[in-house]
C-alpha positions in Angstrom: 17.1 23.1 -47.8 20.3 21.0 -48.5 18.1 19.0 -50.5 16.8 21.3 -52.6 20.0 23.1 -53.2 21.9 19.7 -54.1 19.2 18.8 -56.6 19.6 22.0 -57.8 23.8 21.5 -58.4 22.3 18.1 -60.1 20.3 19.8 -62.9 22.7 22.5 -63.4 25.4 20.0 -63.6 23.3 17.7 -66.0 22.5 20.9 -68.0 26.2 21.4 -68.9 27.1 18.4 -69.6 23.6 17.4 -72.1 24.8 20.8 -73.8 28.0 19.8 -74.3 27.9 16.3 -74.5 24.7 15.8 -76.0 22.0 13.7 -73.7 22.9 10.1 -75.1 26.3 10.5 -74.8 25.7 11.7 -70.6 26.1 9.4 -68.0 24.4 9.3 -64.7 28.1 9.0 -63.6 29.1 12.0 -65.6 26.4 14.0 -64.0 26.9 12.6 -60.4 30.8 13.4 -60.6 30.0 17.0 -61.9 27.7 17.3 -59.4 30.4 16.3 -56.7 28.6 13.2 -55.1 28.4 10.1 -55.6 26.4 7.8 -58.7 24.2 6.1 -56.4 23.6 9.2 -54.6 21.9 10.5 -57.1 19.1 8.9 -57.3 18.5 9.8 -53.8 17.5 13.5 -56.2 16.0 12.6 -59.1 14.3 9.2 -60.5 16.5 9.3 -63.8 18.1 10.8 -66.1 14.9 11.6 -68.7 13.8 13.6 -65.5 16.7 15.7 -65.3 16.1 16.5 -69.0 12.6 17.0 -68.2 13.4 19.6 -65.3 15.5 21.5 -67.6 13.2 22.2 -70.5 10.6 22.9 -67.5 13.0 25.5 -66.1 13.8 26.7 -70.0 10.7 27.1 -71.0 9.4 28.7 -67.9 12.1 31.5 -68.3 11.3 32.2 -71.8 7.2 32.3 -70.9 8.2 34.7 -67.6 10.5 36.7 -69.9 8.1 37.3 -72.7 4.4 37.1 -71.7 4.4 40.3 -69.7 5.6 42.1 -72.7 3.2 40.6 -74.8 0.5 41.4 -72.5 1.9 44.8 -72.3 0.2 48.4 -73.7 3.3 49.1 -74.6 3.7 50.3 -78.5 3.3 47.2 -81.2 6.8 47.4 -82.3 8.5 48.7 -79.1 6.9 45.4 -78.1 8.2 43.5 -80.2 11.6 44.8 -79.8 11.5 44.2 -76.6 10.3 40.9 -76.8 13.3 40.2 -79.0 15.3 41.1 -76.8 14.4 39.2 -73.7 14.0 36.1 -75.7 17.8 37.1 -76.6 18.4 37.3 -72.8 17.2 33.9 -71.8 19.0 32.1 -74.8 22.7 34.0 -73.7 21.8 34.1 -69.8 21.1 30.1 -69.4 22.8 28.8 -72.9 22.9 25.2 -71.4 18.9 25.6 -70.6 18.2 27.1 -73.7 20.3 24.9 -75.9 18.9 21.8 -74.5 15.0 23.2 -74.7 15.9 24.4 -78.3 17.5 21.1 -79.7 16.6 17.5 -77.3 13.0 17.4 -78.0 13.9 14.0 -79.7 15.5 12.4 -77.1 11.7 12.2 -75.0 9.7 9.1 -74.2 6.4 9.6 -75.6 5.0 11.1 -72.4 8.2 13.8 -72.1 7.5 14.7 -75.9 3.8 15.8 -75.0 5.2 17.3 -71.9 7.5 19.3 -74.2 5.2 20.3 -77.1 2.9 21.4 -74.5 5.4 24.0 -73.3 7.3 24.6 -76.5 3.4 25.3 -78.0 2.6 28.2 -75.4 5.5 29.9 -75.9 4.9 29.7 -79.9 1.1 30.7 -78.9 3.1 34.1 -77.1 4.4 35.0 -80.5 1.6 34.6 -82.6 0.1 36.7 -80.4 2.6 39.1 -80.8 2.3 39.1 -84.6 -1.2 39.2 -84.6 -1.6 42.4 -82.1 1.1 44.2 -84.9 -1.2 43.1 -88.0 -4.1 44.1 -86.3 -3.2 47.0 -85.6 -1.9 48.0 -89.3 1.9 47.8 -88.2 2.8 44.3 -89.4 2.1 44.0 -93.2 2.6 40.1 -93.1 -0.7 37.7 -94.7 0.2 34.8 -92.5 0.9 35.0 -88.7 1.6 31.1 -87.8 4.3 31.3 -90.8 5.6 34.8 -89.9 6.1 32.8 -86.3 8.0 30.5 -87.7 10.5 32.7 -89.0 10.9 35.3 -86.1 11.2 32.3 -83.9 13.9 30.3 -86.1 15.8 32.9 -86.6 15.7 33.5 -82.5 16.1 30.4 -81.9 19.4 30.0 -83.8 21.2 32.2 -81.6 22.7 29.3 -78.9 24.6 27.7 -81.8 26.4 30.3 -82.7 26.3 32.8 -79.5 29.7 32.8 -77.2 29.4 35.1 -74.0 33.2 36.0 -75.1 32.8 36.6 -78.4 32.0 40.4 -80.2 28.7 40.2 -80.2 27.3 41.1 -76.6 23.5 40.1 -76.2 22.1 44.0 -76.2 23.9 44.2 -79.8 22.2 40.8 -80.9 19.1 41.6 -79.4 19.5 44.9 -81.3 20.2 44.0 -84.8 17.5 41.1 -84.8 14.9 43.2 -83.5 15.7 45.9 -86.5 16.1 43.4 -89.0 12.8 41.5 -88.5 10.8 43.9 -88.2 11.8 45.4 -91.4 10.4 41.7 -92.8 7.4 42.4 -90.7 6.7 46.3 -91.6 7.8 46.0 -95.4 6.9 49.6 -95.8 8.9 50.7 -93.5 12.1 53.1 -94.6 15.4 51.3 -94.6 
């Protein structure tokens, strides 16, 4: 149990310090004194330091699938849905900012067998949203000719959020999660009253 918990301090040590560092510029000592133990220690935990990155986008990515792929797979209302689907993405990305920074912007910094690893992840999640988009169009809710593009958009402007969010700052995550929601799916429903 010591074990686990300890490996646990080690990811969520290297988590803050590849968000605020960047990955390249983290040591394993960096981690290991964040962590509170010693360099060669740590390698008693983890093989190296691509498979502390690798554990973190596995974490992020699993938080955003368990967030949003009950509401997708929902009855709930197409755009009540969608709203809701907003926000929990919105929840993830300001709950676990170092997870969700890290799965939003390393992807470069992967050997070739972490990159496929990654795109593997990062592609179900996308698969969720299309998904999504497709249950609003057919449905006659979502006006929009193109679902993979309409992705695109809904998801960059979601995924956007870590660079700018601060848990201190005005915006709390209900109002983000709020205004994004009302403001995409007025791209969405372009019929719908303003």
């Amino acid at each position: 149990m010591a074990r686990a918990s300890k490996k646990s301090e080690i990811v969520e040590a290297a988590a803050y310090l590849f968000s605020t560092k960047g990955y390249h510029a983290t040591t394993v000592r960096d981690i290991a004194e964040r962590a509170g133990i010693l360099s060669g220690s740590l390698y008693a935990h983890i093989d190296n330091k691509e498979a502390l990155l690798r554990e973190i986008v596995k974490q992020a990515a699993n938080q955003f699938m368990s967030a949003v792929q009950p509401i997708v797979d929902s009855d709930l209302p197409i755009t009540v849905k969608f709203t809701e689907a907003v926000r929990a993405h919105v929840g993830v990305v300001t709950n676990s900012l170092d997870g969700a920074r890290i799965y939003l912007d390393e992807k470069a910094t992967f050997s070739d067998e972490g990159r496929q690893e990654f795109l593997t992840l990062r592609r179900a999640y996308e698969n969720l949203w299309t998904r999504l988009i497709e249950q609003g169009i057919k449905q006659s809710v979502f006006w929009i000719e193109d679902p993979h593009l309409a992705r695109l958009l809904v998801l960059s402007a979601l995924n956007g959020i870590h660079r700018w969010y601060r848990p201190q700052g005005r915006l709390t995550p209900e109002v983000i999660a709020s205004r994004y929601s009302s403001w995409l799916l007025r791209l969405l429903q372009p019929e719908m009253p303003r």
